[in-house]
C-alpha positions in Angstrom: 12.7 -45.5 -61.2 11.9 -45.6 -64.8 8.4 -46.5 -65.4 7.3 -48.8 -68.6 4.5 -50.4 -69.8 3.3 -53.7 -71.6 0.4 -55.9 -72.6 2.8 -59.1 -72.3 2.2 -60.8 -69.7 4.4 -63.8 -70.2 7.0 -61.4 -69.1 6.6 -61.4 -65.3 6.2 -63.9 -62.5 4.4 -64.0 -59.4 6.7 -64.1 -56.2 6.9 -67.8 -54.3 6.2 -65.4 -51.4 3.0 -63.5 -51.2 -0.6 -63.8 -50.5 -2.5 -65.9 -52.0 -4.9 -64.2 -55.1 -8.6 -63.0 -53.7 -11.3 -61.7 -55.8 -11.8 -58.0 -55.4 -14.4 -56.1 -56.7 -13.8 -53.0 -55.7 -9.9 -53.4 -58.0 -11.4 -54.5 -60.6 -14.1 -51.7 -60.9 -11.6 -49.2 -60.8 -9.0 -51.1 -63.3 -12.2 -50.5 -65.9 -13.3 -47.0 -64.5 -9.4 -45.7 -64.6 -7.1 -48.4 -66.0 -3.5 -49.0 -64.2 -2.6 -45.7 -62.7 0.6 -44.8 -64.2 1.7 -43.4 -60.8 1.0 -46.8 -59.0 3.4 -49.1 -61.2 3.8 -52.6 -60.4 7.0 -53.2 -58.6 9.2 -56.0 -60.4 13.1 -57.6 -60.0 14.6 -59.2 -62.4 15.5 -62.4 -62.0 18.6 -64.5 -63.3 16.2 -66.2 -65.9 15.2 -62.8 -67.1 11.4 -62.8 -66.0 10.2 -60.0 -63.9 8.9 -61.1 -60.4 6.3 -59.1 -59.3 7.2 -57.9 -55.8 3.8 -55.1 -55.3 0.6 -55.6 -57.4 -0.1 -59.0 -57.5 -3.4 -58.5 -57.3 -3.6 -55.9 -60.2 -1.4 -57.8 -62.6 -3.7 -60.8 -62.5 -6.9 -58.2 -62.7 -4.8 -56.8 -65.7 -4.1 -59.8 -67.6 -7.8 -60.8 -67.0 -9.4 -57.6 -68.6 -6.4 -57.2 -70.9 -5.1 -53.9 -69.3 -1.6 -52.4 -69.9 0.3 -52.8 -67.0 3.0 -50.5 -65.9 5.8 -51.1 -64.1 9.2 -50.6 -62.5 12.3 -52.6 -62.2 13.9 -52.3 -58.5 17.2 -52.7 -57.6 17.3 -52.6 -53.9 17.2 -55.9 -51.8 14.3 -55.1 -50.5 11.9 -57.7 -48.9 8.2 -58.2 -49.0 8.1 -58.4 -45.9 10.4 -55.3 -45.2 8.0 -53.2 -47.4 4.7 -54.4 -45.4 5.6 -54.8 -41.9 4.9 -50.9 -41.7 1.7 -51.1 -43.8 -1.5 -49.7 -41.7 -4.8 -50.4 -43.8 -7.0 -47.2 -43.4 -9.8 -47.3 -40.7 -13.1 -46.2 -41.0 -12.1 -43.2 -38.5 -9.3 -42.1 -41.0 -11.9 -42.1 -43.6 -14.1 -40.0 -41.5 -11.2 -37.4 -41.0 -10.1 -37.1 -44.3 -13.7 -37.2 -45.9 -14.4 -34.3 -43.0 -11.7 -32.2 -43.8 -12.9 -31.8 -47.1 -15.6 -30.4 -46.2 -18.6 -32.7 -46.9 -21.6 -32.1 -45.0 -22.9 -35.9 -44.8 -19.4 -36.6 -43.0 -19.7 -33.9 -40.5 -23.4 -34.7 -39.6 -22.3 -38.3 -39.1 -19.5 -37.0 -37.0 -21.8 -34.8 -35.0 -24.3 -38.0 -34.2 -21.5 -40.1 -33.5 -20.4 -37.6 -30.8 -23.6 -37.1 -29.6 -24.6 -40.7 -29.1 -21.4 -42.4 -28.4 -22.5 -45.3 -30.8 -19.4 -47.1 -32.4 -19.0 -45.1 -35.8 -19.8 -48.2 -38.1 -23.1 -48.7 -36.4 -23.7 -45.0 -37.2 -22.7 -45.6 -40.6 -25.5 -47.6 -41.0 -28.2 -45.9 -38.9 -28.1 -42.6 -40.4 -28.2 -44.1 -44.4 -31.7 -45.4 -43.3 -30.9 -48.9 -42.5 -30.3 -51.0 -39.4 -27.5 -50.7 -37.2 -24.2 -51.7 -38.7 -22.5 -51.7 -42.0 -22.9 -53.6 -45.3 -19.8 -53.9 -47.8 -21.4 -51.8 -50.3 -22.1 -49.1 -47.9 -18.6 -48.8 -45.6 -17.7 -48.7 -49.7 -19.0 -45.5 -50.9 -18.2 -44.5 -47.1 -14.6 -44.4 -48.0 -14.8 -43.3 -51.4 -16.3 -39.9 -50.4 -20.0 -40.6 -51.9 -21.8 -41.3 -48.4 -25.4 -39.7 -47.8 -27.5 -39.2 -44.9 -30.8 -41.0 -45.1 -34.1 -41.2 -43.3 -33.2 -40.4 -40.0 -36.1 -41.4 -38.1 -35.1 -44.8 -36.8 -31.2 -43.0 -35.8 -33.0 -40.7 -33.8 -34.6 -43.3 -31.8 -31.8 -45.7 -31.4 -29.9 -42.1 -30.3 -32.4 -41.2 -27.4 -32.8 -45.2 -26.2 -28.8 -45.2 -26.0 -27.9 -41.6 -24.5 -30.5 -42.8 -21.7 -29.4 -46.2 -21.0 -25.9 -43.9 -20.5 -27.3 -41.9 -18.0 -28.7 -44.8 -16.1 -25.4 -46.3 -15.8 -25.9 -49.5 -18.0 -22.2 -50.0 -19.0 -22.6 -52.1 -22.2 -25.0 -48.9 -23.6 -22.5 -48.3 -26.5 -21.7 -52.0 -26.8 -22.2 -53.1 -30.7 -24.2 -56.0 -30.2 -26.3 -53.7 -28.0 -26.9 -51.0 -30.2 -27.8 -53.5 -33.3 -30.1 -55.1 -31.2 -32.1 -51.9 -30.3 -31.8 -50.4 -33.9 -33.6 -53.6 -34.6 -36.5 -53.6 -31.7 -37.3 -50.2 -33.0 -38.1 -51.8 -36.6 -41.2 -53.9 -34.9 -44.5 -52.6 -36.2 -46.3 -51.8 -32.1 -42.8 -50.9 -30.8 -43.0 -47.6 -29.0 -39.8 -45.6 -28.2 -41.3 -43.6 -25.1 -42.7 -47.3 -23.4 -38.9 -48.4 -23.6 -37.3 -45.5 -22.6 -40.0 -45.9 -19.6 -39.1 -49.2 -19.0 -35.7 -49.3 -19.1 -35.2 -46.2 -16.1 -37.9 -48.2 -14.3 -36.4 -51.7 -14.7 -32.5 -50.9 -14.9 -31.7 -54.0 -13.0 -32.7 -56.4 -15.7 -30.6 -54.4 -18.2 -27.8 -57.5 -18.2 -24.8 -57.5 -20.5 -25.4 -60.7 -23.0 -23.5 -62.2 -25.5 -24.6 -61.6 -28.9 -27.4 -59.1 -30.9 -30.2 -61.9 -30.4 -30.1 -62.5 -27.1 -30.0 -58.6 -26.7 -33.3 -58.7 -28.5 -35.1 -60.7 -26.1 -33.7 -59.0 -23.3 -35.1 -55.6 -24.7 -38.6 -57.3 -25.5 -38.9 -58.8 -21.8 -38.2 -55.5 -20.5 -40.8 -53.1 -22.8 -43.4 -56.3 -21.9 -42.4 -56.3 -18.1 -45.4 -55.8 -15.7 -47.9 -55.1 -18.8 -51.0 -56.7 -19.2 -50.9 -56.5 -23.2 -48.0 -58.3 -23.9 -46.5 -56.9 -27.3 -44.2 -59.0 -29.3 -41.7 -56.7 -30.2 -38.8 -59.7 -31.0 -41.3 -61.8 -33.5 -42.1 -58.7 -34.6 -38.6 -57.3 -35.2 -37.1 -60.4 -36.5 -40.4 -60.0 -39.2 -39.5 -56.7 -40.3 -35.8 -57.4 -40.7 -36.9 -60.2 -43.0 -38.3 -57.8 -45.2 -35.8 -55.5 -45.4 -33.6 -58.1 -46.4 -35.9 -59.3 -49.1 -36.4 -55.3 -50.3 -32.6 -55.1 -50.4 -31.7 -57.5 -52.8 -34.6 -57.1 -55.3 -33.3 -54.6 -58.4 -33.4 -50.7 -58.0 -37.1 -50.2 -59.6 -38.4 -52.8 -57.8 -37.0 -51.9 -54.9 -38.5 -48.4 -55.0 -42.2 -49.4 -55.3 -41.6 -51.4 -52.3 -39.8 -48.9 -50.2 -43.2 -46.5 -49.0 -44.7 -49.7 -47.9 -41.8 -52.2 -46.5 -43.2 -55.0 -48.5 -42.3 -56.9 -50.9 -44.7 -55.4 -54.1 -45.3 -58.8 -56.4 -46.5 -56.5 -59.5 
């Protein structure tokens, strides 16, 4: 297929069948970091009116014409179908990402593999627990996940969240490596009097009132009923929790340097 390439746009048209046009970031930072990739041309047929419908890249042409890139392109011939061309599509998972990124190599990717192993925790959780943050996976992150630029953080609270879930696995709970589960301890362990040894206690001595539930919350105040179960100095481990992720949350979304002055405390610094 010869491949050509134009800054008129008026030339093609958008296929009656396709998805509709989403906003996507992650395309359009890379149309300005590399331009349209030669190699990737847009797939077009001419029609009987002479325009050129866009049967793959959709989504790039209208990036293109937005941000005035030169788009290249092909002109099929075969007949073809959308749907023909998709039905065998298989978007990558975050355990392809994992492989490749492992086979390559990179250190961050095989410690991540070697917790993950260890633990049994669902990889995305992992993701998330060994960059430093709470159980599970923000866009931004699972981003430079897949792009190859992951790094291991502070590992303190993965450690704990490891122990507390390789021994509810050796007391038999079944729902240790459920996902809900494992957010909801990764987030008892962020409460300021939370004690990892008391729990770990608690849970072999109290194993019975370890109960499947149905989302992260309700997790939460099934863990704090159990670390406060038959102690006379009740701790509040949920308010507490729930306080601390309020924090992070506010330290997340202030800018980089403010961010940083923030981060040795885990409050919000107002200078």
């Amino acid at each position: 297929m010869k491949i050509f390439s134009t800054n008129n746009y008026s030339l093609f048209a958008l296929s009656p069948f396709n998805r509709d046009i989403r906003r996507n970031r992650w395309l359009k930072e890379s149309l300005l970091k590399f331009g349209w990739i030669p190699t990737r041309p847009l797939e077009v047929r001419r029609r009987h009116d002479g325009k050129l419908e866009i049967r793959d890249g959709h989504h790039r042409f209208e990036l293109a014409r937005e941000l005035k890139i030169d788009i290249f392109y092909g002109i099929v011939t075969d007949e073809a179908t959308i749907p023909d061309l998709t039905i065998t599509e298989r978007p990558w998972s975050v355990w392809d990402s994992l492989c490749g990124h492992l086979r390559t190599g990179k250190s961050a990717y095989k410690a991540l593999h070697e917790y993950q192993k260890k633990t049994g925790i669902p990889l995305s959780s992992c993701i998330g627990l060994m960059s430093g943050q709470m159980s599970g996976t923000s866009s931004n992150k699972l981003q430079k996940f897949k792009e190859g630029t992951y790094a291991v953080g502070d590992m303190t609270q993965a450690d704990m969240v490891g122990e507390i879930i390789n021994l509810c696995q050796t007391e038999g709970i079944p729902f240790a490596r459920n996902n809900y589960f494992v957010q909801a301890v990764s987030k008892i362990c962020l409460a300021a009097d939370f004690d990892p040894k008391v729990m770990m206690r608690k849970i072999s001595s109290f194993p019975e009132f370890m109960v499947k539930q149905p989302s992260k919350q309700y997790y939460v105040k099934m863990l704090d009923e159990v670390y406060n179960r038959k102690s006379q100095n009740k701790v509040p481990l949920e308010f507490q929790a729930n306080e601390a992720a309020r924090q992070r949350s506010i330290i997340q979304s202030l800018p980089p340097d403010l961010r940083a002055r923030t981060r040795t405390t885990g409050r919000v610094d107002p200078r």
